[in-house]
C-alpha positions as CSV (number, residue, x, y, z in Angstrom):
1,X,-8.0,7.9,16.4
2,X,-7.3,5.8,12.7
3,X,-3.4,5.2,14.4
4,X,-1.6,2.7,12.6
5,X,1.4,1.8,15.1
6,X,4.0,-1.2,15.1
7,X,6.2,-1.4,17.5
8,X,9.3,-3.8,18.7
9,X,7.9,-6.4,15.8
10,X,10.5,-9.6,15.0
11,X,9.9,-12.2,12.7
12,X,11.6,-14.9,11.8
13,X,11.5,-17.7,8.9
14,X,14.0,-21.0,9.5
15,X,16.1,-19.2,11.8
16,X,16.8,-15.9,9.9
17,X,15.3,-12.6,11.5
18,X,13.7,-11.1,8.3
19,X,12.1,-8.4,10.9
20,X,14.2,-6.5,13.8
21,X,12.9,-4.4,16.0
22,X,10.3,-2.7,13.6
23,X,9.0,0.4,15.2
24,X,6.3,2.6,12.4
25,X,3.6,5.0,13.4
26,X,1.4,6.4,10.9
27,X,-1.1,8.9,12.2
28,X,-4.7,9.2,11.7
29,X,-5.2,10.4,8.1
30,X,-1.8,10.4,7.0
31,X,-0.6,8.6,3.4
32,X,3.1,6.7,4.7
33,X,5.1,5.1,2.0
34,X,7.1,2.1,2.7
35,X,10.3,2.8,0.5
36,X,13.2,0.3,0.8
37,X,15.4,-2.3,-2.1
38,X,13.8,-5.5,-3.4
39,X,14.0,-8.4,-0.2
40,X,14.8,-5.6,2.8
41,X,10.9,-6.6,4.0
42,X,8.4,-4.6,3.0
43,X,6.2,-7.2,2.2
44,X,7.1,-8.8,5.1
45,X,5.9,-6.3,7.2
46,X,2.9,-5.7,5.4
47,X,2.1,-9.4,5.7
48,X,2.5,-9.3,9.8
49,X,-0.1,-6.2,9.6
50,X,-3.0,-7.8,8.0
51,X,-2.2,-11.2,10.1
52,X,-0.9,-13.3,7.0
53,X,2.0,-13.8,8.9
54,X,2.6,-14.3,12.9
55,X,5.0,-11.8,14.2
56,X,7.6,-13.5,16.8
57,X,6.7,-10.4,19.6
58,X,5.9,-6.9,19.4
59,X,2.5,-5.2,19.2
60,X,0.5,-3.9,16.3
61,X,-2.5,-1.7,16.9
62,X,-5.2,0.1,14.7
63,X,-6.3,2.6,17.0
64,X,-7.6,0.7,20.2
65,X,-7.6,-2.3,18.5
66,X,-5.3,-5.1,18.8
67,X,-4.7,-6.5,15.0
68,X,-2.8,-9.2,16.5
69,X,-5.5,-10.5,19.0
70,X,-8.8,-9.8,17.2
71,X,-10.7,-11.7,14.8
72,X,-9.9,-11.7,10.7
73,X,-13.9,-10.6,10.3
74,X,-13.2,-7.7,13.1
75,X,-10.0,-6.6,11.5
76,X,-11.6,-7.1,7.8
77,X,-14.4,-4.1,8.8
78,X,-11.3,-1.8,9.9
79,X,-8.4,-2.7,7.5
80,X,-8.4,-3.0,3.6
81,X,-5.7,-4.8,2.0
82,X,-4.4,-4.7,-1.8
83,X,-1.5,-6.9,-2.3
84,X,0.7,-7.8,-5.3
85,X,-0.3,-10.9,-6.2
86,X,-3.5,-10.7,-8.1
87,X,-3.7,-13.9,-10.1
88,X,-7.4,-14.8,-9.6
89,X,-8.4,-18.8,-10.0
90,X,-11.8,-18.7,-10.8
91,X,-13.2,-15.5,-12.9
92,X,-16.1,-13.3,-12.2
93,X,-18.2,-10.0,-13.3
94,X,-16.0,-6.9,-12.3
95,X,-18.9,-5.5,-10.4
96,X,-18.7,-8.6,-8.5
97,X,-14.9,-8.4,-8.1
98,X,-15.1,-4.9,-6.7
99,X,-18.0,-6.2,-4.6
100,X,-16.3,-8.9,-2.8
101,X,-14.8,-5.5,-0.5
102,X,-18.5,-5.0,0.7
103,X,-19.0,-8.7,1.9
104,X,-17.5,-7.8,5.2
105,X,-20.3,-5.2,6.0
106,X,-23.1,-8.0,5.1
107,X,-24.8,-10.3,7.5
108,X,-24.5,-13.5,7.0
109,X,-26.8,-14.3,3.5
110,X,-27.5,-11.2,3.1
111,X,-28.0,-10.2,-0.3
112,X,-26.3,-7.2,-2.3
113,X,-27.7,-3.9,-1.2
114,X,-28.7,-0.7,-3.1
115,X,-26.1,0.8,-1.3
116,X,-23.0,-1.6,-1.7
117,X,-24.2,-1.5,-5.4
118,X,-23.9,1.8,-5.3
119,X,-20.4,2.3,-3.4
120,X,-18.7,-0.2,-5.9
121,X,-20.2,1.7,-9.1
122,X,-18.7,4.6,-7.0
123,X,-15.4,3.7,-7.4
124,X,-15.2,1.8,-10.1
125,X,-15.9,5.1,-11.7
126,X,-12.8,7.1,-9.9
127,X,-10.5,4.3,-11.3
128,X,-11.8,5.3,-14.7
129,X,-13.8,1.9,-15.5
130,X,-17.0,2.5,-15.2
131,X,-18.2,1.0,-18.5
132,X,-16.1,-2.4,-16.7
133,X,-19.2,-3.6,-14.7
134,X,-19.5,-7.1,-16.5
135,X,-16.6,-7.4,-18.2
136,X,-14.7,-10.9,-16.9
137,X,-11.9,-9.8,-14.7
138,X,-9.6,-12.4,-16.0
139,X,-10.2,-10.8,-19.5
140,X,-8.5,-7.5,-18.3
141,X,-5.4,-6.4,-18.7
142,X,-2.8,-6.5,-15.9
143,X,-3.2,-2.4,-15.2
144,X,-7.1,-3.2,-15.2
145,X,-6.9,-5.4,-13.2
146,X,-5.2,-3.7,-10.6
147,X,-7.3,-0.6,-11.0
148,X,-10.2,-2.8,-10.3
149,X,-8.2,-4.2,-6.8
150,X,-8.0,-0.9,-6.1
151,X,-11.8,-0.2,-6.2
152,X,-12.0,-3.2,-4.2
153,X,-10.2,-2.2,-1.5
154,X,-11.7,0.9,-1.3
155,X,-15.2,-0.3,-1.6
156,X,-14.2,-1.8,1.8
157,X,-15.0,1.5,3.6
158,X,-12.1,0.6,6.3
159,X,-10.7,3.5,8.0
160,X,-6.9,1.6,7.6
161,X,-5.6,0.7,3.9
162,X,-2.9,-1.3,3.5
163,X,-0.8,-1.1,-0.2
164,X,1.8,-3.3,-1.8
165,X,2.6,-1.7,-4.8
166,X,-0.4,0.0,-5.5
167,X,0.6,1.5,-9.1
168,X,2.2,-1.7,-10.2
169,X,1.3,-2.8,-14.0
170,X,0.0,0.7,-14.8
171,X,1.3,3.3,-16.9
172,X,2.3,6.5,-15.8
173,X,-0.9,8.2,-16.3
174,X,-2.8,5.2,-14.1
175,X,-0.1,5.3,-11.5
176,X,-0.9,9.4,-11.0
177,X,-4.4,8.8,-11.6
178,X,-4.4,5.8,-8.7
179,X,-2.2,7.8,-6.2
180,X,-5.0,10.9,-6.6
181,X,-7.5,9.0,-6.0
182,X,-5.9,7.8,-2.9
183,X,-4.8,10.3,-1.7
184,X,-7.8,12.1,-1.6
185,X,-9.6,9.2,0.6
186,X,-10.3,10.1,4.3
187,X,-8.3,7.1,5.8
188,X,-4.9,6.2,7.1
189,X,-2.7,4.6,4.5
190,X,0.5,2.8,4.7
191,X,1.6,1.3,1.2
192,X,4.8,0.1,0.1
193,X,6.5,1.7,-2.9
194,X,9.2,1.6,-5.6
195,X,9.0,5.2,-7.4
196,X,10.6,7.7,-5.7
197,X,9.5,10.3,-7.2
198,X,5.6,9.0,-6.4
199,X,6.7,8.5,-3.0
200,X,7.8,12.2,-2.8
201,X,4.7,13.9,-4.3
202,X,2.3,11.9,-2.3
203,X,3.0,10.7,0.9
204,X,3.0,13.0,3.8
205,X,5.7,10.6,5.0
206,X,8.0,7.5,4.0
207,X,9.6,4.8,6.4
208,X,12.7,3.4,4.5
209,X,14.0,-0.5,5.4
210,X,17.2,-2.2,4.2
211,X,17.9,-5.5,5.5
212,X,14.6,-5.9,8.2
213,X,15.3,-2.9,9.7
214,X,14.1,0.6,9.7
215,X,16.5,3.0,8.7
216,X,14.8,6.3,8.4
217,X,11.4,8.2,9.0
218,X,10.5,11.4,8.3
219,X,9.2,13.8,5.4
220,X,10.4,12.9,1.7
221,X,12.3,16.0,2.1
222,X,13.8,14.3,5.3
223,X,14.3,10.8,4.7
224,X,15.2,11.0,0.9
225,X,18.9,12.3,0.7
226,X,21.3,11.6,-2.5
227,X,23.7,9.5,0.4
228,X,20.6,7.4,1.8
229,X,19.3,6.5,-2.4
230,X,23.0,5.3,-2.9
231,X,23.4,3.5,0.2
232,X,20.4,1.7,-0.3
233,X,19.2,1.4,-3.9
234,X,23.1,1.5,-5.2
235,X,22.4,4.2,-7.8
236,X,23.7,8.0,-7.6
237,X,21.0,10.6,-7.9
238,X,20.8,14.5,-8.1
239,X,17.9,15.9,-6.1
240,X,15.7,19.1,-7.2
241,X,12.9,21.2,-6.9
242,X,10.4,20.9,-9.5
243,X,9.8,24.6,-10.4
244,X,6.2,23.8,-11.5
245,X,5.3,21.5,-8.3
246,X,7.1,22.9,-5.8
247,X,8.3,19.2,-4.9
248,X,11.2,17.4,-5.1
249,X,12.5,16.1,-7.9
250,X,14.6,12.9,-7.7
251,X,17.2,12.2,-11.0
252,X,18.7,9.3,-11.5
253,X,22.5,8.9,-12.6
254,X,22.9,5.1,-13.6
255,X,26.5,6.3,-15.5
256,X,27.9,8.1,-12.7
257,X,29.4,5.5,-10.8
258,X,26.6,2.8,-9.5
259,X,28.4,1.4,-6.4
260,X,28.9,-2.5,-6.6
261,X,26.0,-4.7,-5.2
């Protein structure tokens, strides 16, 4: 079972609980979005999953596996990470960027295999760079280079992906590209997100936070409601049905009375 599940999670930094009581379950396979306002601890969260951070109590387990209590070379072979930050000191080949993903899967000094040649060629391709191969990563643009993180972490062949803002720096047509390709992977993915809208046509499920705590679960049709979008994001919407789609459609209403901050 690829089960992604949290549960009674604190954490704490110089006295302030920035995490209470965090209870999230994504089942095997499923694509979860992590929808909330900027400093309600998504991040956070995110961070206490793939052990950058050390949770005051609760449990966190990737199928039978404790995250908390095994090694970062153990969790590495069953969790992919793509964060935000992606300011890179020292430059390299993007076939050797997208490569890095595979080192987990080597012994140690092994060389590059066929294979993991293969596997990052793979994907470098579905993020629609495959002519990128030895281009300097720190030459690319900010939506390259997250399109190139993103073959990276998929080049990881973990069953468990972990997103924070995944489509950030692209333009629209990248972000839809990058969330296809995701979605069509065979592995559990929880990612936090901004756009609505994306959150709606992609994720089987979304988890909204505001203030360290989890306020809602459930479907996009569940959890997104025009109430919960104003409460939280401090914005009036109109909510639709895309007539083409067949998903909803989330319009935003910035003139209509945006409640005070």
């Amino acid at each position: 079972m690829s089960e992604l599940r949290v549960s009674g999670l604190d954490y704490t930094i110089s006295n302030k609980k920035i995490l209470d009581q965090i209870l999230v379950n994504v089942l095997d396979g499923e694509f979860v979005g992590l929808i909330g306002p900027n400093g309600c601890g998504k991040s956070t969260l995110l961070k206490n999953i793939y052990k950058v951070y050390k949770p005051d109590c609760g449990e966190i387990r990737l199928g039978e596996l404790d995250a908390l209590r095994v090694s970062n070379t153990t969790l590495a072979k069953e969790l992919a990470v793509m964060v935000q930050e992606n300011s890179v000191e020292f430059d390299m080949p993007v076939i050797e960027m997208v490569m890095l993903g595979r080192y987990v899967h080597r012994k140690h000094f092994q060389d590059t295999s066929k294979e993991d040649l293969a596997i990052a060629r793979k994907y470098l391709a579905e993020v629609g760079l495959p002519d990128f191969e030895e281009r300097s990563f720190r030459s690319l643009s900010g939506g390259e280079k997250q399109r190139v993180l993103v073959a990276r972490a998929l080049a990881q062949d973990t069953r468990f992906i972990i997103l924070d803002e995944p489509t950030n720096h692209l333009d629209i047509g990248y972000q839809y590209l990058i969330m296809s390709i995701l979605k069509r992977q065979k592995v559990t993915i929880f990612a936090a997100m901004h756009d609505l809208n994306i959150a709606a046509y992609y994720c089987d499920k979304v988890v909204m936070m505001e203030k360290g705590r989890i306020v809602a679960t459930g479907t996009p049709e569940e959890a997104f409601t025009e109430e919960r979008i104003r409460a939280l994001f401090h914005i009036d919407t109109h909510i639709t049905r895309n007539e083409r789609t067949g998903r909803m459609q989330i319009s935003y209403e910035p003139d209509a009375g945006v409640m005070s901050m």
